[in-house]
C-alpha positions as CSV (number, residue, x, y, z in Angstrom):
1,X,-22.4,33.9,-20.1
2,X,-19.6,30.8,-19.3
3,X,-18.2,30.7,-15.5
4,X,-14.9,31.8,-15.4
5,X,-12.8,29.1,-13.8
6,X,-10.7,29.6,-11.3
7,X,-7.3,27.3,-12.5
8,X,-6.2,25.4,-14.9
9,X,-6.5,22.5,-12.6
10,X,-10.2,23.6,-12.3
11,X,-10.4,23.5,-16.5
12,X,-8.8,20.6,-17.0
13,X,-11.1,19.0,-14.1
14,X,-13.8,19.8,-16.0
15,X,-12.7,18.7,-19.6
16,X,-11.4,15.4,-18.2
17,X,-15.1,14.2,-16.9
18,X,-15.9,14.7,-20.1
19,X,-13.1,12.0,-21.7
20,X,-12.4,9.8,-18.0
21,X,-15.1,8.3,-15.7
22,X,-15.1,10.8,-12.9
23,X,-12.6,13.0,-14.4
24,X,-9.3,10.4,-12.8
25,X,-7.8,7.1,-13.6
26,X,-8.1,6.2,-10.2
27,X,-11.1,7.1,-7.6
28,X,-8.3,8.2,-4.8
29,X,-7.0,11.0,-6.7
30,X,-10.8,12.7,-6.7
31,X,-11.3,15.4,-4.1
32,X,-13.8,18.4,-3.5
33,X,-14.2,20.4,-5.6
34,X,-11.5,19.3,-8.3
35,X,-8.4,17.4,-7.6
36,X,-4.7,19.4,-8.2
37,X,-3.2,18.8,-12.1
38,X,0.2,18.3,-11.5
39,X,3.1,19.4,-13.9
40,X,6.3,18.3,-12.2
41,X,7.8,17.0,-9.1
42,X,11.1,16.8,-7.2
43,X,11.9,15.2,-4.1
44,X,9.6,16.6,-1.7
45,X,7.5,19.1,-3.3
46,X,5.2,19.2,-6.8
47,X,4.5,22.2,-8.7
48,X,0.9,22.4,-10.4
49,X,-0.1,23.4,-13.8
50,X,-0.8,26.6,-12.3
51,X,2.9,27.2,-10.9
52,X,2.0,26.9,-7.3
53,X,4.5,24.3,-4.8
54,X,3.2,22.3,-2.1
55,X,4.9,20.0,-0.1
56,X,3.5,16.4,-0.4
57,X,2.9,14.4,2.2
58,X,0.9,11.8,-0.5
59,X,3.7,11.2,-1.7
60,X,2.4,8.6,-4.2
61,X,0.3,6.9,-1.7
62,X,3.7,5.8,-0.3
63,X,5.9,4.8,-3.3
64,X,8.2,7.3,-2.9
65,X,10.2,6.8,0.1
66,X,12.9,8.9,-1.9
67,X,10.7,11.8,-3.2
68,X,9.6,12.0,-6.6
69,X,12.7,12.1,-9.4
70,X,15.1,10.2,-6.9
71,X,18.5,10.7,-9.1
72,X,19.5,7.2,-9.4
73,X,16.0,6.1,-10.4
74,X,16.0,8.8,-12.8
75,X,19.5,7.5,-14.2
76,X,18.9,3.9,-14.2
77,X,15.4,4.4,-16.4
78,X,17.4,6.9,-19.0
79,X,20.1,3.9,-19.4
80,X,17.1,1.4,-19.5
81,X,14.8,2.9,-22.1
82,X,18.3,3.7,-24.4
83,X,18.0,-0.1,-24.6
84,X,14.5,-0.3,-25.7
85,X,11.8,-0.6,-23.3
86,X,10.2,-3.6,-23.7
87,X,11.3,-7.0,-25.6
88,X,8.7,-9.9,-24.5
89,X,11.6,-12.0,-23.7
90,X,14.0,-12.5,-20.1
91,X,16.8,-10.3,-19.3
92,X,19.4,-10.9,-16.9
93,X,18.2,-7.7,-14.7
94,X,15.2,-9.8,-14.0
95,X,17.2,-12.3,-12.3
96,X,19.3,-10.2,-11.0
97,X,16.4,-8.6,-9.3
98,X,14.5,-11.8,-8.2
99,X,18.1,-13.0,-6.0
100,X,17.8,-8.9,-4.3
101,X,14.2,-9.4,-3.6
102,X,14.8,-13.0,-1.5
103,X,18.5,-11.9,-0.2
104,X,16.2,-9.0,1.1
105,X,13.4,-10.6,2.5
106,X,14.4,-14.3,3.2
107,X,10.8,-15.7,3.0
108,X,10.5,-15.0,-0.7
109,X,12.4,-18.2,-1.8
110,X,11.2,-18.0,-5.8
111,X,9.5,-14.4,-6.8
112,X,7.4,-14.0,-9.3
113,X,7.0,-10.2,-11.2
114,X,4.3,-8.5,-12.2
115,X,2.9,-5.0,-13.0
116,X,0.9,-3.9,-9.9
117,X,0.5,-4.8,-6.0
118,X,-3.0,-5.7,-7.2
119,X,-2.1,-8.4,-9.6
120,X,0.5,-9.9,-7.1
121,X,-2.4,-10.6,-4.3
122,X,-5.0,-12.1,-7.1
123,X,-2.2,-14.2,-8.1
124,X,-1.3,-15.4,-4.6
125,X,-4.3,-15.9,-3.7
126,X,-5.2,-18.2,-6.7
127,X,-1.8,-19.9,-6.2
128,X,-3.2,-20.5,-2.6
129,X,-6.0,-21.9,-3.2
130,X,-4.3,-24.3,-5.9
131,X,-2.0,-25.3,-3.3
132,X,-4.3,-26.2,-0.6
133,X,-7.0,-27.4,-2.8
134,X,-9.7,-25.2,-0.6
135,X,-11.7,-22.1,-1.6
136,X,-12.0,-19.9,0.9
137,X,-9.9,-17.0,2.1
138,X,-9.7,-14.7,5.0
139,X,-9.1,-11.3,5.4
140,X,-9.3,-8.0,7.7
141,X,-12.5,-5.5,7.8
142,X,-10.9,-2.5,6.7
143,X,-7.8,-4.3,4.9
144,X,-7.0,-3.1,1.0
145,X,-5.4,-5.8,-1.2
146,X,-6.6,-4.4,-4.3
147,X,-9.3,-4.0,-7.0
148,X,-9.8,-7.6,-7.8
149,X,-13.0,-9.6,-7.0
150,X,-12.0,-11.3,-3.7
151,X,-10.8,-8.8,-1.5
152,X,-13.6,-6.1,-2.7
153,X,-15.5,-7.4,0.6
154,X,-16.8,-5.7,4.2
155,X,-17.8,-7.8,7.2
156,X,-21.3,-8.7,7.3
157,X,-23.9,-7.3,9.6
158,X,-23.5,-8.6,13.3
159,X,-21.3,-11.1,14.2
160,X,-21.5,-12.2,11.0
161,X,-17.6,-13.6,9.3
162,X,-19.3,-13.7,5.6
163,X,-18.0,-11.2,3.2
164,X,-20.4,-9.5,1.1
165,X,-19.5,-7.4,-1.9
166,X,-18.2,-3.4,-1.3
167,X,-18.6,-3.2,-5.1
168,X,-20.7,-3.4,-7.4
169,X,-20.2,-5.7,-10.2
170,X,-19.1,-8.9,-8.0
171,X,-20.9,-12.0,-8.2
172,X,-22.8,-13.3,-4.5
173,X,-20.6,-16.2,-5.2
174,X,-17.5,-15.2,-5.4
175,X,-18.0,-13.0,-2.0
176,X,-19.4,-16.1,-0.2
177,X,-16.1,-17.3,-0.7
178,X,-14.5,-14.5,1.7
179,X,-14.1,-14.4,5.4
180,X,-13.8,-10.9,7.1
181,X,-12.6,-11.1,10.9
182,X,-11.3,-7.7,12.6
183,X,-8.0,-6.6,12.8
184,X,-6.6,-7.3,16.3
185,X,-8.9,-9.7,17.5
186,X,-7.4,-12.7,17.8
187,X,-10.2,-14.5,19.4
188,X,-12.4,-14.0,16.0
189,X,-9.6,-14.8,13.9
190,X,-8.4,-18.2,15.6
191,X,-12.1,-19.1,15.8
192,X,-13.1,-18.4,11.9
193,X,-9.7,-20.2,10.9
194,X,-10.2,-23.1,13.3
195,X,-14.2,-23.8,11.8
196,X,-13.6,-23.1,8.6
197,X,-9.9,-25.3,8.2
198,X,-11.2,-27.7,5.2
199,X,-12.2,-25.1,3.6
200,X,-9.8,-22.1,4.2
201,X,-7.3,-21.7,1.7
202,X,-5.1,-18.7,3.3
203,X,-5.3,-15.6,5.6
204,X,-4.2,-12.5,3.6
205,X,-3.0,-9.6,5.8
206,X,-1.6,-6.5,5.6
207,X,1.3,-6.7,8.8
208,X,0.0,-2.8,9.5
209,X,-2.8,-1.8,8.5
210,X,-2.1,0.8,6.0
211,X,-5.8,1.7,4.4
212,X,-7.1,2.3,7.9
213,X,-4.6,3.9,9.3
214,X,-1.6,2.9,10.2
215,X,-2.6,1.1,12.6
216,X,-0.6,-1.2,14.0
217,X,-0.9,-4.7,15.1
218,X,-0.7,-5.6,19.0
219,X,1.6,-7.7,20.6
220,X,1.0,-11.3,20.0
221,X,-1.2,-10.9,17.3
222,X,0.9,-11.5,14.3
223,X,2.1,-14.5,16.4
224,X,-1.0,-16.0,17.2
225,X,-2.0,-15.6,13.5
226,X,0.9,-17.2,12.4
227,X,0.4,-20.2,15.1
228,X,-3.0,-20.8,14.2
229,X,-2.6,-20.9,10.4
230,X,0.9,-23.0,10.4
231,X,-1.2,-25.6,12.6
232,X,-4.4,-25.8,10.7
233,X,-2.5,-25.9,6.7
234,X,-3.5,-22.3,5.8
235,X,-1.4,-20.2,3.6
236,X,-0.1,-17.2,5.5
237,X,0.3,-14.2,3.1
238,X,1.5,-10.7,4.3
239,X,0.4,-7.9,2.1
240,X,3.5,-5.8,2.2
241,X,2.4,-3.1,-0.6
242,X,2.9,-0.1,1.9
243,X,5.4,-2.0,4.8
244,X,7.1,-3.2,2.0
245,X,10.9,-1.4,2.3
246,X,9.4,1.3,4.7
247,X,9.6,0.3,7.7
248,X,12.4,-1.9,7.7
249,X,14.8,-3.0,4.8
250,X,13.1,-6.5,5.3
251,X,9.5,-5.0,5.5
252,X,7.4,-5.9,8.3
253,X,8.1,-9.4,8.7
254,X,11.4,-8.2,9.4
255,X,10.4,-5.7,12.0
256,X,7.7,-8.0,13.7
257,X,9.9,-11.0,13.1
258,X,7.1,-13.1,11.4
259,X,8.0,-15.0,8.4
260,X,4.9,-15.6,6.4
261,X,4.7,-18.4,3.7
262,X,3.9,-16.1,0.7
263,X,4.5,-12.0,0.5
264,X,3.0,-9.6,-1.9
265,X,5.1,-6.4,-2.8
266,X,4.6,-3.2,-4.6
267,X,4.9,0.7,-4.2
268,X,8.5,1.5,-2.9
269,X,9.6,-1.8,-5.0
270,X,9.2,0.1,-8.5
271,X,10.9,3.4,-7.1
272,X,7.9,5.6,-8.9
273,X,7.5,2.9,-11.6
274,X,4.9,0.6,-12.2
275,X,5.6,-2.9,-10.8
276,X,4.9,-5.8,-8.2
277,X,5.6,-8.8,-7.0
278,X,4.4,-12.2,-5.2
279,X,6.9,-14.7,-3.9
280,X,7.6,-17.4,-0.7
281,X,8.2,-20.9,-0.2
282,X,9.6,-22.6,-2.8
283,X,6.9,-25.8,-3.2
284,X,4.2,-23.5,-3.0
285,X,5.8,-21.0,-5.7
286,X,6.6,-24.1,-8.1
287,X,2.6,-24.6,-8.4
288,X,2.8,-21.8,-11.3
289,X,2.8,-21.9,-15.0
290,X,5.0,-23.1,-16.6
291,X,6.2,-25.4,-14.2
292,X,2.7,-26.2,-12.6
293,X,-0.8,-25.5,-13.4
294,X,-1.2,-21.8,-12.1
295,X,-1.8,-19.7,-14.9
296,X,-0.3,-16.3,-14.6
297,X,1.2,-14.2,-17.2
298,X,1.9,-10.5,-18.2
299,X,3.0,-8.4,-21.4
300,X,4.8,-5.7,-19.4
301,X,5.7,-8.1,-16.5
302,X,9.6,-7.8,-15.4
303,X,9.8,-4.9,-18.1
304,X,13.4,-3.8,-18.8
305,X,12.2,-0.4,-17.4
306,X,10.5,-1.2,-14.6
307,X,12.8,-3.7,-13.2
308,X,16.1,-0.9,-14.0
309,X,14.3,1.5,-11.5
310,X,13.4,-1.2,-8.8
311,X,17.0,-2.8,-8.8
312,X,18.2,1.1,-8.6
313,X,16.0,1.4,-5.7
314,X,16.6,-1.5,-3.8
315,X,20.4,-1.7,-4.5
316,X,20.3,2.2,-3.1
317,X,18.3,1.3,0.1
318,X,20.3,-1.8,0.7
319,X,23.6,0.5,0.6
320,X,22.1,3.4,3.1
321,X,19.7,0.7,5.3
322,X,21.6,0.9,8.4
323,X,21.3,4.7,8.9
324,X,18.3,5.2,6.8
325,X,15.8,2.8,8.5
326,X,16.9,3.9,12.0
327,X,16.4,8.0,10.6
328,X,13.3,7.2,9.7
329,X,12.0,5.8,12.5
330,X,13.8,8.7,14.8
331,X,12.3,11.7,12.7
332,X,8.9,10.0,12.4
333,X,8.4,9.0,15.9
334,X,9.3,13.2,16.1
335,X,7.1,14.4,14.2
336,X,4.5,12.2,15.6
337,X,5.4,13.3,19.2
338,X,5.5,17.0,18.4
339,X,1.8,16.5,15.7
340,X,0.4,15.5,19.5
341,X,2.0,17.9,21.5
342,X,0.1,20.5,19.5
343,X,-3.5,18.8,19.6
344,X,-3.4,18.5,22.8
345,X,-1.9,22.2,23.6
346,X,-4.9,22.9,21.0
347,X,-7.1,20.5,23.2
348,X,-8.7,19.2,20.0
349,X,-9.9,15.2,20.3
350,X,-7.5,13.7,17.9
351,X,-4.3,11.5,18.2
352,X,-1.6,10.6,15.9
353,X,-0.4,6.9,15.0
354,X,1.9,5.8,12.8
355,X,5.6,4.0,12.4
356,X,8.5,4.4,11.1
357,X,7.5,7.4,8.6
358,X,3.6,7.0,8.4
359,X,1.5,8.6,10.4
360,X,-2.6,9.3,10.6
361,X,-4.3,11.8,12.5
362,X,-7.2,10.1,13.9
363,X,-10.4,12.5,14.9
364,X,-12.3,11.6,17.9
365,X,-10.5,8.0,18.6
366,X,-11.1,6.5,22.2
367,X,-8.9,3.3,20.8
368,X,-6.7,2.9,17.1
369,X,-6.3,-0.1,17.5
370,X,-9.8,-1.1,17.1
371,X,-11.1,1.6,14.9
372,X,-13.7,1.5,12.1
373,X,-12.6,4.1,10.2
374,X,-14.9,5.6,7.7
375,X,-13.6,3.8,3.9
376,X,-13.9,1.0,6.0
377,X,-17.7,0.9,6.2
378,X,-17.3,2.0,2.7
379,X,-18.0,5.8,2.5
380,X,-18.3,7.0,-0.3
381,X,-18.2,10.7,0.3
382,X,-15.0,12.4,-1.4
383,X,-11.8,12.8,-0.4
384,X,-10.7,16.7,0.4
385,X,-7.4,18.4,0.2
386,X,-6.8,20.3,3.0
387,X,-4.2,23.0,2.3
388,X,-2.1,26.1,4.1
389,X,0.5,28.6,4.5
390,X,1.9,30.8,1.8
391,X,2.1,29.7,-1.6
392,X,5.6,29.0,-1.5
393,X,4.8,26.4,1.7
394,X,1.5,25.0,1.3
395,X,0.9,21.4,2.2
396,X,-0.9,18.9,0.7
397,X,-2.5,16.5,2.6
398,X,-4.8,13.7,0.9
399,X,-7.9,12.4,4.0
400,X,-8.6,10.3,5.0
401,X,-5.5,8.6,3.8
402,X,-2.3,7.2,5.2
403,X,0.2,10.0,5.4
404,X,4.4,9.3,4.6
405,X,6.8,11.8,5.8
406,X,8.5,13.6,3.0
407,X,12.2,13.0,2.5
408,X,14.6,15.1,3.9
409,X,11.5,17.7,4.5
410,X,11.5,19.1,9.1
411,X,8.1,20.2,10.0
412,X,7.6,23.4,11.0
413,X,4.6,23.0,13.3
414,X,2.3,25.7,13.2
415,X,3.6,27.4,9.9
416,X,3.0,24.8,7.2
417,X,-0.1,22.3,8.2
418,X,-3.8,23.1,9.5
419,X,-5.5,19.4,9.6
420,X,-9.4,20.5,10.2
């Protein structure tokens, strides 16, 4: 006799690992024992293919800022795709967008646009490398900056700064080429840039650490970091994917007041559409095809659609930045102190980091800032949903990933989230 299943989200579970590796397009959207099938969204909340709301605190792995089918987004694309939605040739939006990208974050002289935040850092980090004329690059244990070959690295064992591979499928030799030093030490990070200088092409780092945490950096670290590889010819990028327009109109740099020589963007940049981009100083920038010998090139890169909903974005948070930025930080740094309150009332061994509006619960942490957190060893146990309250307000929650805040959404403590 065949099982009855319990959803539709359980069914179609089971027909897509059938048709899709795994049953997803990507492995983060996999949880025990079958991952929601959603049917439509609007600004705080989705609905399921089985008709039940929950209020998202995913949010897109934090490309929403907005929520999901911002209006002017949803405007801006309608106009776009009347058009036609893709022409293989320039468009004055593209340009248009470019100046709003380095008017907005002034360390971006020339920007470069591509389709994802993990084509931007392969393409920086190749345009680094070309630059410099070295090979090797360094990043943090624990830091994500995509699915490409040279940032799918852990630490070695020890005290060891070699990167081996946290994939399979990635030659020894392009691993060997990757540095790992821990986040916030800036002892092991001066030390590995200072050997390895004739060798080190560029330091890639995201400002907060968004795939452990957040956690965030302490004082003087960014500064040293910046210091050390201005001094010893190393190109400093900032992986702003997640800061990106979140936690200040300028992103990170802007808040931490660190101007990098190269930035990576993504997430809030496309407003719920697919896009990224890679841009800073001008002479390293002009090292790209066709004006230098960087090859990098796209199909749907700066795509009429695309770039409609990310100049619709920008423009919009540009217009509301000075209330919206301060808000965010206000009602985040609430619902942090009040997430807190209750674990310790509950006298559970937990804390809650974050800024602006991310935020992490962090189980049985003596110290954030140095934490290993489990997907930074490489734990490959899945992801749960954890999930309460009635079914008009159940919460989703996606661990043990970064959490955003959902737009115009006040937690009521106690009625809507059980984190266990």
């Amino acid at each position: 006799m065949a099982t009855k299943l319990a959803s539709k989200s359980e069914y179609l579970y089971k027909r897509a690992r059938e048709l899709i590796p795994g049953g997803v397009n990507s492995p983060v959207r996999y949880y025990s024992p079958y991952p929601l099938f959603v049917a439509s969204a609007k600004g705080s909340r989705f609905r399921t293919v089985d008709g039940e709301e929950f209020l998202d605190y995913c949010m897109a792995y934090g490309a929403l800022l907005d929520g999901h089918a911002y209006e002017e987004v949803v405007e801006a694309v309608q106009k776009a795709l009347a058009r036609g939605s893709l022409y293989g040739q320039p468009t004055e939006m593209e340009v248009e967008l470019a100046s709003l990208i380095s008017s907005l974050v002034p360390s971006m002289e020339m920007v470069r646009l591509v389709n994802s935040g993990t084509e931007a850092t392969m393409h920086s980090l190749r345009l680094a490398r070309a630059f410099t004329g070295r090979q090797k690059i360094l990043k943090f244990e624990g830091g994500y900056h995509g699915a490409h070959e040279s940032v799918l690295v852990k630490a070695g064992s020890g005290a060891s700064s070699l990167g081996i591979p946290n994939s399979e499928g990635i030659p020894n030799n392009v691993a060997k080429d990757t540095l790992v030093a821990k986040f916030n030490d800036e002892e092991m990070s001066d030390r590995i840039i200072k050997d390895h200088t004739h060798e080190l092409a560029a330091v890639i780092i995201e400002p907060v650490m968004g795939n452990m945490g957040p956690i965030l950096p302490r004082p003087g670290f960014l500064e040293t970091l910046r210091k050390t590889t201005q001094e010893n010819g190393v190109v400093l990028i900032f992986d702003e994917v997640i800061t990106g327009f979140r936690v200040a109109l300028g992103g990170a740099q802007e808040y931490f007041r660190i101007r990098p020589d190269m930035t990576v963007l993504g997430k809030i940049l496309g407003g719920g559409l697919p896009i990224g981009a890679f841009g800073g100083r001008r002479e390293i920038m002009e090292k790209l095809a066709p004006l230098g010998g960087v090859y990098q090139a796209g199909t749907y890169s700066g795509n009429p659609v695309s770039v409609a909903a990310s100049l619709a974005t920008l423009q919009s948070l540009k217009r509301r930045g000075g209330q919206l930025y301060p808000k965010l930080e206000k009602s985040g740094e609430e619902m942090r102190r009040a997430i807190n309150d209750l674990i310790r009332s509950a006298k559970v061994a937990a804390q809650v980091n974050g800024l602006s509006s991310m935020f992490q619960i962090f189980l049985i942490v003596p110290e954030v800032g140095k934490i290993r957190r489990r997907n930074a060893e490489g734990d490959k146990r899945p992801h749960k949903v954890r999930e309460s309250g009635s079914p008009s307000k159940r919460v989703v929650i996606h661990v043990p990933n970064l959490l955003h805040r959902p737009p115009r959404h006040r937690l009521r403590l106690g009625e809507n989230i059980r984190y266990n």
